[in-house]
ZADO-1210 file (C-alpha; in nm, 4 decimals, padded with zeros to 6 digits):
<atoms>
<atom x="08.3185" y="09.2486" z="08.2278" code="UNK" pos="1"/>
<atom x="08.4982" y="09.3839" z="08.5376" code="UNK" pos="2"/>
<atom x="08.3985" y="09.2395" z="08.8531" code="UNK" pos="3"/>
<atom x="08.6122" y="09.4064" z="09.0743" code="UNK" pos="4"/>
<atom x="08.4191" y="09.4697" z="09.4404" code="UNK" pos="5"/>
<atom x="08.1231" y="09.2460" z="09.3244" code="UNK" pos="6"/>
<atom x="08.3036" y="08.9337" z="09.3147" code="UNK" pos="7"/>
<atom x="08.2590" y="08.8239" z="09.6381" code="UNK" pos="8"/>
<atom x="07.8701" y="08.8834" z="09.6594" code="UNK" pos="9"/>
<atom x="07.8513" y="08.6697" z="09.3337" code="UNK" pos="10"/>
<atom x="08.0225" y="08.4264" z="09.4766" code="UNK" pos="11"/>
<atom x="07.8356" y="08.3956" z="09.8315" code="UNK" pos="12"/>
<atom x="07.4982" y="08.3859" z="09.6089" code="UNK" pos="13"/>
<atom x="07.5820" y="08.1344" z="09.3735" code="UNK" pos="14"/>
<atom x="07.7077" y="07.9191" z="09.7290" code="UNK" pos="15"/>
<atom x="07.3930" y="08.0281" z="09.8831" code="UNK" pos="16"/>
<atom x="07.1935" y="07.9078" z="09.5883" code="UNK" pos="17"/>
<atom x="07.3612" y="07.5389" z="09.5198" code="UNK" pos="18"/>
<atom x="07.5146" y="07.4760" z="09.8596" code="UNK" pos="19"/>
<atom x="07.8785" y="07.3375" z="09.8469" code="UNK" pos="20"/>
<atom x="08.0538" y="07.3452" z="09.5015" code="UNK" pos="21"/>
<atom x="08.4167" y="07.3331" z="09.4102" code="UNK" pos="22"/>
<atom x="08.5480" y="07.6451" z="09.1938" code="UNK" pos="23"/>
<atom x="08.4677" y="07.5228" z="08.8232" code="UNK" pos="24"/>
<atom x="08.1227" y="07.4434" z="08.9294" code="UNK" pos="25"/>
<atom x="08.0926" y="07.8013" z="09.0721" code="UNK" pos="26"/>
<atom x="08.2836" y="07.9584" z="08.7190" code="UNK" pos="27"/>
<atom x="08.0183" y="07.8019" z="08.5400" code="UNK" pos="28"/>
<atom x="07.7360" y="07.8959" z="08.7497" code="UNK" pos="29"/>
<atom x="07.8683" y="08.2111" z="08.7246" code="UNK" pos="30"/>
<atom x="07.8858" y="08.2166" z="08.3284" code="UNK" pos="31"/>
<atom x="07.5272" y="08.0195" z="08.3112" code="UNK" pos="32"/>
<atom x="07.3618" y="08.2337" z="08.5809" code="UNK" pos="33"/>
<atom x="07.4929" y="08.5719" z="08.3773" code="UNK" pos="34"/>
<atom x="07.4162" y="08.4502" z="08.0291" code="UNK" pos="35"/>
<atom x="07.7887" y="08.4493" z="07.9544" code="UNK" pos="36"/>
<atom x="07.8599" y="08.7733" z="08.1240" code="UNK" pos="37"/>
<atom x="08.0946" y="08.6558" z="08.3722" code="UNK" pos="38"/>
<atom x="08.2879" y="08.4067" z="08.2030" code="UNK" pos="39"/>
<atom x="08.5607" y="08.4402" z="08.4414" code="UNK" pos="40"/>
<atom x="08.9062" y="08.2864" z="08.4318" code="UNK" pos="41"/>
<atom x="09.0140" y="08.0253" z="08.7185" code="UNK" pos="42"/>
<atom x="09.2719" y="08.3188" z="08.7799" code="UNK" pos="43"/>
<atom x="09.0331" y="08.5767" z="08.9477" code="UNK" pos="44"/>
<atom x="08.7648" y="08.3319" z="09.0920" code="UNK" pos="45"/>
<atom x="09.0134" y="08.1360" z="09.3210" code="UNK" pos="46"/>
<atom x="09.1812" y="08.3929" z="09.4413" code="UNK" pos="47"/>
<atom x="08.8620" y="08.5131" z="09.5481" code="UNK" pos="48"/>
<atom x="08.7856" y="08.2090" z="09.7289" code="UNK" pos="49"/>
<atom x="09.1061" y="08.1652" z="09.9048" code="UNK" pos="50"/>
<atom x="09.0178" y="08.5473" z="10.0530" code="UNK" pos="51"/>
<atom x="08.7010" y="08.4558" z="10.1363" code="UNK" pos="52"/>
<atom x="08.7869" y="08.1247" z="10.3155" code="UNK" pos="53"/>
<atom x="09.0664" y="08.3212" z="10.5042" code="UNK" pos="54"/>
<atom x="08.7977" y="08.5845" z="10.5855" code="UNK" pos="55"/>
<atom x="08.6200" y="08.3213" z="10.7614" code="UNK" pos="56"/>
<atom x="08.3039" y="08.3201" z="10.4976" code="UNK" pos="57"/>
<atom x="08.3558" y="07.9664" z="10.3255" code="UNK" pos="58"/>
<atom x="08.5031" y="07.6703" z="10.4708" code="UNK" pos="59"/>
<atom x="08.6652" y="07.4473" z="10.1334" code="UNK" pos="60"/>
<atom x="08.7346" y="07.0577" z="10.2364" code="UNK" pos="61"/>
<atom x="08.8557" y="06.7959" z="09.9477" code="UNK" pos="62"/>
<atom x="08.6828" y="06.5602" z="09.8162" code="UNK" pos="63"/>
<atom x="08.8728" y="06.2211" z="09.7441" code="UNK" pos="64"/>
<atom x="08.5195" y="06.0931" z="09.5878" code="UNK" pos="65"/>
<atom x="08.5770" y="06.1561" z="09.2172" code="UNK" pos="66"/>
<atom x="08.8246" y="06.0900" z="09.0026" code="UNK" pos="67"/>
<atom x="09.0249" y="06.3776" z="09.0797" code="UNK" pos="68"/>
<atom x="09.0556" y="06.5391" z="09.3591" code="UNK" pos="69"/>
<atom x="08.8963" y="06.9216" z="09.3878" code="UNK" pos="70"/>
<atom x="08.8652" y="07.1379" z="09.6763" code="UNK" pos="71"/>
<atom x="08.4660" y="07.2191" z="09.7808" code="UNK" pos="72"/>
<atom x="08.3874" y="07.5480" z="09.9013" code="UNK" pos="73"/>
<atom x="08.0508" y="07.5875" z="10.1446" code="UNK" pos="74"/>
<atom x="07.8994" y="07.8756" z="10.3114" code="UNK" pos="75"/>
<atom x="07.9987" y="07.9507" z="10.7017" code="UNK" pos="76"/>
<atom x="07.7161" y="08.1635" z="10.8838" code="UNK" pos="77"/>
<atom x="07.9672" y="08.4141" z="10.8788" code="UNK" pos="78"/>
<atom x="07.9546" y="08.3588" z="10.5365" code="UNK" pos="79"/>
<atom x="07.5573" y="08.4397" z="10.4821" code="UNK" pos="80"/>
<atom x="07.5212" y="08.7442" z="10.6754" code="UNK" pos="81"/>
<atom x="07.8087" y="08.8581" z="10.4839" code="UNK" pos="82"/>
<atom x="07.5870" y="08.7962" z="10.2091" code="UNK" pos="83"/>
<atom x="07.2751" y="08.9633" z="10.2869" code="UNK" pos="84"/>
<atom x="07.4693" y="09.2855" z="10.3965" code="UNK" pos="85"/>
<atom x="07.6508" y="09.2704" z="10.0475" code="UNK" pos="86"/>
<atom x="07.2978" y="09.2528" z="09.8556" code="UNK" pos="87"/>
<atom x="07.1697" y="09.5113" z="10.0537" code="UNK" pos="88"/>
<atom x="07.4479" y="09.7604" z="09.9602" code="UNK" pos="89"/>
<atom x="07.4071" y="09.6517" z="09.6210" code="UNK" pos="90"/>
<atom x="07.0328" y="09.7452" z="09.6293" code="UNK" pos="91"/>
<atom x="07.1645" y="10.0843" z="09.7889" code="UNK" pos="92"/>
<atom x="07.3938" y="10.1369" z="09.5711" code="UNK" pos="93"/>
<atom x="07.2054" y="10.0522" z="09.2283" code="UNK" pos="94"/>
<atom x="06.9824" y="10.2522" z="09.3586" code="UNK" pos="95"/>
<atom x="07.2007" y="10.5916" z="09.3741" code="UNK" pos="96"/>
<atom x="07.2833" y="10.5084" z="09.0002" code="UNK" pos="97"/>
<atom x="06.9644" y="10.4269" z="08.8850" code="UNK" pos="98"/>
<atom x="06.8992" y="10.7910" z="09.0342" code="UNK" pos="99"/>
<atom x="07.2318" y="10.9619" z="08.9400" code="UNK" pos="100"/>
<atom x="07.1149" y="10.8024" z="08.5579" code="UNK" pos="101"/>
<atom x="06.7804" y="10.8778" z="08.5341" code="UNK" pos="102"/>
<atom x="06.4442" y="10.6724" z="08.4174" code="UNK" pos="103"/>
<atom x="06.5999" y="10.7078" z="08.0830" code="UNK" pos="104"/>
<atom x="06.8915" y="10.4915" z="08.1361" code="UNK" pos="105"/>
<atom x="06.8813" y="10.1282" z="08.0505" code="UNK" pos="106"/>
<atom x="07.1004" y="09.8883" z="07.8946" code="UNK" pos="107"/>
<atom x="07.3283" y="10.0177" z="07.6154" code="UNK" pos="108"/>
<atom x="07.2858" y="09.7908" z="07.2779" code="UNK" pos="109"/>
<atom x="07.5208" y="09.8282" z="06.9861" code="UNK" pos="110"/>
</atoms>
């Protein structure tokens, strides 16, 4: 499934939701959370991140705790009001589909 423009918002929930988490803790959020729709590839999430974090909306720190070393990503408050504007676009903007669809429209099956 494309997630192109929508990334970021699923990102700053799923940080929002489980506080600090390093990027294959968020993929897999992301995969359980959609019921395998966004099984996304390490390739487009941490990208993502990076962005983010340079856009001042996570902070990342490593952690030397664990066997390996991983970079943990955390919300700034930058971060969440980035958030709720995001969702409320996306309610504006499902919205105008929903309409632009009709009552009819649902989810396609095969």
């Amino acid at each position: 499934m494309d997630v192109r423009g929508h990334l970021d918002l699923l990102l700053l929930t799923v940080l929002a939701d489980a506080g600090p988490a390093h990027g294959y803790a968020l993929i897999a959020a992301l995969r359980e959370r959609s019921r395998g729709a966004f099984d996304l590839p390490e390739g487009t999430v941490y990208p993502a991140l990076h962005r983010l974090e340079r856009d001042g909306l996570v902070v990342s720190h490593w952690e030397h705790a664990v066997p390996r070393r991983r970079r943990v990503y955390a919300l700034t408050s930058d971060g969440r009001h980035a958030r709720v504007a995001k969702q409320g676009e996306w309610g504006v903007f499902v919205a105008g589909v929903q309409s632009v669809l009709g009552p009819a429209a649902g989810p396609v099956t095969a």
